[in-house]
VMD Tcl script that builds the backbone (N, CA, C; Angstrom):
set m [mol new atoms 291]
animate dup $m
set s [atomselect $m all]
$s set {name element resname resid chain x y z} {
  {N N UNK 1 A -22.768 4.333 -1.064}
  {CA C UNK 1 A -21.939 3.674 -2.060}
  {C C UNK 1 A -21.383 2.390 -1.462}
  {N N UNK 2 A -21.400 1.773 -2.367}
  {CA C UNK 2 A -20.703 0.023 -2.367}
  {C C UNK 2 A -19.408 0.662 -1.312}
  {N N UNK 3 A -18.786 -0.404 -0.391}
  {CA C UNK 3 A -17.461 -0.433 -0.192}
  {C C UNK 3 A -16.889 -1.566 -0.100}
  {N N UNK 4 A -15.602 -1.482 -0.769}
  {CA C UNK 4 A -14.991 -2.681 -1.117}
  {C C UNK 4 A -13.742 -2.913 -0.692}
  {N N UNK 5 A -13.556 -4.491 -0.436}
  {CA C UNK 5 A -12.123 -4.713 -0.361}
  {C C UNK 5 A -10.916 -4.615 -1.343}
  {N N UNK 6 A -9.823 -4.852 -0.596}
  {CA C UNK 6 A -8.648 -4.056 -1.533}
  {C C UNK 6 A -8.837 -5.140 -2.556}
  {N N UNK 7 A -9.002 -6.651 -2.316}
  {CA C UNK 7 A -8.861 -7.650 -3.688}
  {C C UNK 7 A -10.097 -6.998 -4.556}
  {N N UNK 8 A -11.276 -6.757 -4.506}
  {CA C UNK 8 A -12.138 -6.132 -4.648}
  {C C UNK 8 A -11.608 -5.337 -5.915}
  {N N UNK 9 A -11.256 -4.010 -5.455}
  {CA C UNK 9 A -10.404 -2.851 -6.531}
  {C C UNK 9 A -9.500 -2.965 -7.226}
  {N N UNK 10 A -8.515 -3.903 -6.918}
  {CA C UNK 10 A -7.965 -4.808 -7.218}
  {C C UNK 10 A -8.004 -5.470 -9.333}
  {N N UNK 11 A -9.619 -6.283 -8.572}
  {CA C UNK 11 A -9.753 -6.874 -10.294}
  {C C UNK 11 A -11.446 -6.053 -10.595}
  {N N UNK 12 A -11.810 -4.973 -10.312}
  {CA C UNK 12 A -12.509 -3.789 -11.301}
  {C C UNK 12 A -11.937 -3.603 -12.417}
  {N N UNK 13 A -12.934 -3.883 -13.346}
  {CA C UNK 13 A -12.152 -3.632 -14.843}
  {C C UNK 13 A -12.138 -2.338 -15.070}
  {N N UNK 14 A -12.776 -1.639 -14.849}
  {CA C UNK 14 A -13.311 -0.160 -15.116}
  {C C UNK 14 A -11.548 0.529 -14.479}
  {N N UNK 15 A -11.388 0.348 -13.305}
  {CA C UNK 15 A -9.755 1.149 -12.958}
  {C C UNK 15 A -8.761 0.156 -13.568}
  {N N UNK 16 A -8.539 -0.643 -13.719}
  {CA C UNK 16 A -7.558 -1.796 -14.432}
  {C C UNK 16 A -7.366 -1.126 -16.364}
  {N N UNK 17 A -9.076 -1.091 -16.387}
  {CA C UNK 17 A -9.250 -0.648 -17.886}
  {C C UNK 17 A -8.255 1.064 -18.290}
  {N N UNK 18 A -8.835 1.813 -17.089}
  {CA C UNK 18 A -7.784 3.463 -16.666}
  {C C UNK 18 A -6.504 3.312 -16.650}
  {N N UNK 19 A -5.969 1.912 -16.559}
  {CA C UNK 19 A -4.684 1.968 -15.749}
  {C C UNK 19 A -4.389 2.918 -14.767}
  {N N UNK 20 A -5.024 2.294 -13.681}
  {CA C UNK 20 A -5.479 3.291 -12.688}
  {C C UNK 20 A -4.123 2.590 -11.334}
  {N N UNK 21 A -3.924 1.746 -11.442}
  {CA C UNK 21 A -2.905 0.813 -10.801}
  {C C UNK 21 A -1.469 0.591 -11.125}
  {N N UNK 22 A -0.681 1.243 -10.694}
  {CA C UNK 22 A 1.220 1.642 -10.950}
  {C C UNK 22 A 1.423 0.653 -10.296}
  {N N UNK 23 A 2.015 -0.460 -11.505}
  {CA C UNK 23 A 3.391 -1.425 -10.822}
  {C C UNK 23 A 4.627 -1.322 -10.345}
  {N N UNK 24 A 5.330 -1.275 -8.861}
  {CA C UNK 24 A 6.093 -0.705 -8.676}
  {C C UNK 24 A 7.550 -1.499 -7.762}
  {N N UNK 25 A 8.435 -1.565 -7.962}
  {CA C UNK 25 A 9.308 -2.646 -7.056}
  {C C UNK 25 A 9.980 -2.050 -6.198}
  {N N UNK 26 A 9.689 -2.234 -4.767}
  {CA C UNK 26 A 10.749 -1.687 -3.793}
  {C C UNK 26 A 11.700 -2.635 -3.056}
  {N N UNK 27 A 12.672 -2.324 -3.175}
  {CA C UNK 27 A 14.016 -3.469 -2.801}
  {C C UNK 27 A 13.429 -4.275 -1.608}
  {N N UNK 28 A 13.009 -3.718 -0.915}
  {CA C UNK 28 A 12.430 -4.424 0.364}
  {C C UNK 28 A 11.083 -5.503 0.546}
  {N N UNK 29 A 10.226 -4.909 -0.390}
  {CA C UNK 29 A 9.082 -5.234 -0.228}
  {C C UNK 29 A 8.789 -5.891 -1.740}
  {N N UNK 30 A 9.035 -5.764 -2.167}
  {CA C UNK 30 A 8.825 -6.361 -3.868}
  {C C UNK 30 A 7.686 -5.399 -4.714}
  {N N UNK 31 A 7.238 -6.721 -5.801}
  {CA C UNK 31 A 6.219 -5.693 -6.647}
  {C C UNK 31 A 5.151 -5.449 -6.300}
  {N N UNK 32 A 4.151 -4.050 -6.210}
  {CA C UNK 32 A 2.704 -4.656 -5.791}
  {C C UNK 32 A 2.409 -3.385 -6.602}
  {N N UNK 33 A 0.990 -3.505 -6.343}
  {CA C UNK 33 A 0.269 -2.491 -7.519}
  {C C UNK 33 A -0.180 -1.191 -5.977}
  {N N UNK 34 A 0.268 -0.034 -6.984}
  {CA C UNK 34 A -0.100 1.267 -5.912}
  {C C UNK 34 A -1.027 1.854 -6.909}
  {N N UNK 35 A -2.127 2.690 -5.758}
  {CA C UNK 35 A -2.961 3.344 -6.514}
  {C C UNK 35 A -2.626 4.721 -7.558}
  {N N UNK 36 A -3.285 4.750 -8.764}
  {CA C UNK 36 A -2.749 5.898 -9.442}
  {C C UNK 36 A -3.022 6.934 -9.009}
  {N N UNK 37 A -2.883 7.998 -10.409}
  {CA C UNK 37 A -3.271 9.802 -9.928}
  {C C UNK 37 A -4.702 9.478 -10.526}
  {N N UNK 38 A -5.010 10.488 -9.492}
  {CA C UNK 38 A -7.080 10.647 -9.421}
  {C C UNK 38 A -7.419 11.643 -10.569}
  {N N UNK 39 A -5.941 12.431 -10.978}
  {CA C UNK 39 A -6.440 13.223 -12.147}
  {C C UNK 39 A -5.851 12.737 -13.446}
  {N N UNK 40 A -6.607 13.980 -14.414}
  {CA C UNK 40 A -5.640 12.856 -15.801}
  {C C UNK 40 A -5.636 14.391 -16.900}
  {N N UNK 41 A -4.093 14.280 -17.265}
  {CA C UNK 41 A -4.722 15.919 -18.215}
  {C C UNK 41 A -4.051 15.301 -19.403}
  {N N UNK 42 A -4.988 16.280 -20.691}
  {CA C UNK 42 A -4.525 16.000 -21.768}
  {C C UNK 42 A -3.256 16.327 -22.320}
  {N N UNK 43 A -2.656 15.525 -23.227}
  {CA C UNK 43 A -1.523 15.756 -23.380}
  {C C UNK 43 A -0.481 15.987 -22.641}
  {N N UNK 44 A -0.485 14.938 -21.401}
  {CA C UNK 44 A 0.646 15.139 -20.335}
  {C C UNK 44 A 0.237 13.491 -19.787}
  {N N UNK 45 A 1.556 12.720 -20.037}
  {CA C UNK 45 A 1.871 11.638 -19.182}
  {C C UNK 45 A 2.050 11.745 -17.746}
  {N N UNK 46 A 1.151 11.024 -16.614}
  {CA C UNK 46 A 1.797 11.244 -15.338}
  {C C UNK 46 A 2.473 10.209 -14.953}
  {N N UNK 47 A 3.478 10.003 -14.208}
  {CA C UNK 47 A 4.457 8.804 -14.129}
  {C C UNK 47 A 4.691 8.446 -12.617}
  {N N UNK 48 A 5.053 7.813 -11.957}
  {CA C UNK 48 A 5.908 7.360 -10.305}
  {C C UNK 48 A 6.803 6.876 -11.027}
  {N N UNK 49 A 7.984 7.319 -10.693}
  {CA C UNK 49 A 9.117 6.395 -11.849}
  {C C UNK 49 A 9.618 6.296 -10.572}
  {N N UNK 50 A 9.545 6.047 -9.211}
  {CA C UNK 50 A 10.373 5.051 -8.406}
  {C C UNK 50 A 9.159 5.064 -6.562}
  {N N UNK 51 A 9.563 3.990 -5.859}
  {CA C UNK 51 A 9.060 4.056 -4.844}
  {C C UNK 51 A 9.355 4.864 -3.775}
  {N N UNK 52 A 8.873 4.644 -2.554}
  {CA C UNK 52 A 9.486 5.603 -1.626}
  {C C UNK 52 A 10.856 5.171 -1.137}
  {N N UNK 53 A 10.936 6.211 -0.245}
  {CA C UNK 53 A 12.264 5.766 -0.071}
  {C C UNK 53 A 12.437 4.519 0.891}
  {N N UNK 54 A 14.301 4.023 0.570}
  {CA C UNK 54 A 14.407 3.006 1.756}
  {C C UNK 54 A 14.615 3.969 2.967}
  {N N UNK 55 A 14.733 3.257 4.127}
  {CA C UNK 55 A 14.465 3.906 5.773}
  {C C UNK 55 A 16.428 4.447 6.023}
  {N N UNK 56 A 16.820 5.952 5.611}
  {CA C UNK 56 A 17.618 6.341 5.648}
  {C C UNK 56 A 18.638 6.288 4.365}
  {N N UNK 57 A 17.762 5.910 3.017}
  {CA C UNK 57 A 18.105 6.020 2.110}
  {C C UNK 57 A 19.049 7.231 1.538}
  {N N UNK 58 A 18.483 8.215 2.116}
  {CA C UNK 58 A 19.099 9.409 1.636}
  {C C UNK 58 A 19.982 10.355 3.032}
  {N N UNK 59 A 19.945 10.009 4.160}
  {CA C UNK 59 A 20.425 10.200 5.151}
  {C C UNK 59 A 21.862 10.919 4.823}
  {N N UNK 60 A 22.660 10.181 4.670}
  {CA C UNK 60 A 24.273 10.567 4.225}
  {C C UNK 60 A 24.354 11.930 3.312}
  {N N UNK 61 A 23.442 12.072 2.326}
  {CA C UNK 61 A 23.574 13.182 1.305}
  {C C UNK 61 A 22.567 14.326 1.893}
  {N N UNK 62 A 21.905 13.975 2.704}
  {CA C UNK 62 A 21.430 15.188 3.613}
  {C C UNK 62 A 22.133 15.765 4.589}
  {N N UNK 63 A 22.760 14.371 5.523}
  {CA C UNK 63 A 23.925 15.148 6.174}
  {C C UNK 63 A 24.899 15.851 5.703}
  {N N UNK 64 A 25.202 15.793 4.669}
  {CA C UNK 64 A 26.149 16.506 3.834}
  {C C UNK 64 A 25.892 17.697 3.433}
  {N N UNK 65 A 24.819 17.299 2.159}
  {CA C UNK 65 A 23.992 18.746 1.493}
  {C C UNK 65 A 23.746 19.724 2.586}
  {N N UNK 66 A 22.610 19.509 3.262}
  {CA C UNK 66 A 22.292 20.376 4.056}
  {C C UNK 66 A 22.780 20.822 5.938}
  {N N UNK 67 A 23.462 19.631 5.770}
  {CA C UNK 67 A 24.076 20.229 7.320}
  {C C UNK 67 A 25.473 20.430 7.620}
  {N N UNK 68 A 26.195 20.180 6.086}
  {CA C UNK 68 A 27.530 20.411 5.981}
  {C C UNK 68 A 28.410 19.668 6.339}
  {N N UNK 69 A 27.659 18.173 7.154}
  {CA C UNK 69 A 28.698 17.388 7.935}
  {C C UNK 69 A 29.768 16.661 6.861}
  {N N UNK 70 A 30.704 16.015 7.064}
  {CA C UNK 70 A 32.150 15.494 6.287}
  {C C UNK 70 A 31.729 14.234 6.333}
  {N N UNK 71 A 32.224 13.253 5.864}
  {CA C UNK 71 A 32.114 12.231 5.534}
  {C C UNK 71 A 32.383 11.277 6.485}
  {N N UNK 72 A 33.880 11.626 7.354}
  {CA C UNK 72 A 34.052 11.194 8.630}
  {C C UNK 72 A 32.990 11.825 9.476}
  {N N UNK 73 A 32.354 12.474 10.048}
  {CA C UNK 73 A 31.135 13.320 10.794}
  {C C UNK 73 A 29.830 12.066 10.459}
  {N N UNK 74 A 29.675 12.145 9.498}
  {CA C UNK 74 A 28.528 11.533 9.274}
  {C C UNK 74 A 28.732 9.792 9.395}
  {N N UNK 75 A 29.997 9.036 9.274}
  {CA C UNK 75 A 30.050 7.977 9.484}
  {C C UNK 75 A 30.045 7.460 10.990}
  {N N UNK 76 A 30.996 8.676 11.898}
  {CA C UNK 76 A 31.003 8.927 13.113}
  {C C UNK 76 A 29.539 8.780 13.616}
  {N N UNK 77 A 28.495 9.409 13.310}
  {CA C UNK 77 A 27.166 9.349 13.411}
  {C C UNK 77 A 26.442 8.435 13.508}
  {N N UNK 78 A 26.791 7.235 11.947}
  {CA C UNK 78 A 26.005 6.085 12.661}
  {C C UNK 78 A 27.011 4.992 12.800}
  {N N UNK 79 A 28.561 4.976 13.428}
  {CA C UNK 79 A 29.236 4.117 14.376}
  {C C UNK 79 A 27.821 4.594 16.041}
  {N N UNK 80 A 27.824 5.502 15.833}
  {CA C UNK 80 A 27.205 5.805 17.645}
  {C C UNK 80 A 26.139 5.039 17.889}
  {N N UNK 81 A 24.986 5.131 16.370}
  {CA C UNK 81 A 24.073 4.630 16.483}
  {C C UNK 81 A 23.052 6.111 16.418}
  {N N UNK 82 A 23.686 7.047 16.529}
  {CA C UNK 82 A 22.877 7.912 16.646}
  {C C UNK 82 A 21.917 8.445 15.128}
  {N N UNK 83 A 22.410 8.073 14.057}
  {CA C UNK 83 A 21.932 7.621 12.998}
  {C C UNK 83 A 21.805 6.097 12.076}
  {N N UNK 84 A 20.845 5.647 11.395}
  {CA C UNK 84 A 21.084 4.437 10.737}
  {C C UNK 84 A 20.088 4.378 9.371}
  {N N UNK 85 A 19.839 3.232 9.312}
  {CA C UNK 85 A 19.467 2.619 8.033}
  {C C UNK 85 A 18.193 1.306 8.289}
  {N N UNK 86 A 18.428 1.130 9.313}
  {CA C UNK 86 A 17.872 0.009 10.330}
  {C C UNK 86 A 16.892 0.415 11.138}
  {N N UNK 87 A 15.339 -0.279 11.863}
  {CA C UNK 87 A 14.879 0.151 12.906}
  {C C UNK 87 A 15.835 -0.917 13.918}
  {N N UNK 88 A 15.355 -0.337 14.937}
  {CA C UNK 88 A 15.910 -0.238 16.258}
  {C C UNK 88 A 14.328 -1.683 16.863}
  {N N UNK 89 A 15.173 -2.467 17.356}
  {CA C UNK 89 A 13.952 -3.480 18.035}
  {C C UNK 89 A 13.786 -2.757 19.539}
  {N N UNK 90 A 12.177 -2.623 19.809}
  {CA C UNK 90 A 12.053 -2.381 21.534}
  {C C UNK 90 A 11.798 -3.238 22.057}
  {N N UNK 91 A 13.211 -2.860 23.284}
  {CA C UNK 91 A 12.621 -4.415 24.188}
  {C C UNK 91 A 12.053 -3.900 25.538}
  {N N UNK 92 A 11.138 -4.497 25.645}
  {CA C UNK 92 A 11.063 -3.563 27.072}
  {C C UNK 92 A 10.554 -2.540 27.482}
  {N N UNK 93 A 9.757 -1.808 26.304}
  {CA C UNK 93 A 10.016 -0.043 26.041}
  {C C UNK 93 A 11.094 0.633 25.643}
  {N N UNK 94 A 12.147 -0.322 25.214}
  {CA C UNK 94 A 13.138 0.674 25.315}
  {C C UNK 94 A 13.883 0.361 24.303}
  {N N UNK 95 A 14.193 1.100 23.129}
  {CA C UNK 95 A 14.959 0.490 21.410}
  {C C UNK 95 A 16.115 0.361 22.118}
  {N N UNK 96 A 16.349 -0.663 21.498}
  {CA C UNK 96 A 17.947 -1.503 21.269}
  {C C UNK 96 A 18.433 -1.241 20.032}
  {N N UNK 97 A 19.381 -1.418 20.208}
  {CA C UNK 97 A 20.751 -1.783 19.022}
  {C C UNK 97 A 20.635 -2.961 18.396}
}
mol reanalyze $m
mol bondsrecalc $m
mol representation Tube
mol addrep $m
């Protein structure tokens, strides 16, 4: 079989024609087209109604939900650094702050 580049699949009318391609906006990265579902059933819409997550998006309400920590606990957490929201640059081998 043919293999093709992503601009390639891209402008195929045949998956374009499927709406085979979910437009999607992530705060970070903007809009781009993600591939759809490979299946399709009758009488049932399938949807992505949001992107993935941001990097510690949900962090705080996990520490909470599931590990019981307090609000001070969990802020305490990423004053240390020991949690964040942020990657960490390596310098050296070695992540920084």
């Amino acid at each position: 079989a043919v293999v093709n580049d992503t601009l390639t699949v891209l402008a195929d009318p045949q998956l374009t024609g499927r709406n085979w391609f979910i437009p999607m906006t992530h705060a970070d990265t903007g809009t781009h087209q993600y591939v759809g579902f490979p299946w399709r059933f009758s009488g049932c819409e399938l949807s992505a109604d949001r992107p993935a997550p941001r990097l510690g998006e949900h962090t705080s309400a996990i520490m909470a939900d599931e590990l019981g920590l307090s609000a001070a606990e969990i802020q305490d957490l990423f004053n240390q650094g020991i949690i964040g929201m942020t990657l960490a640059k390596a310098v050296g081998g070695v992540a920084a702050k």
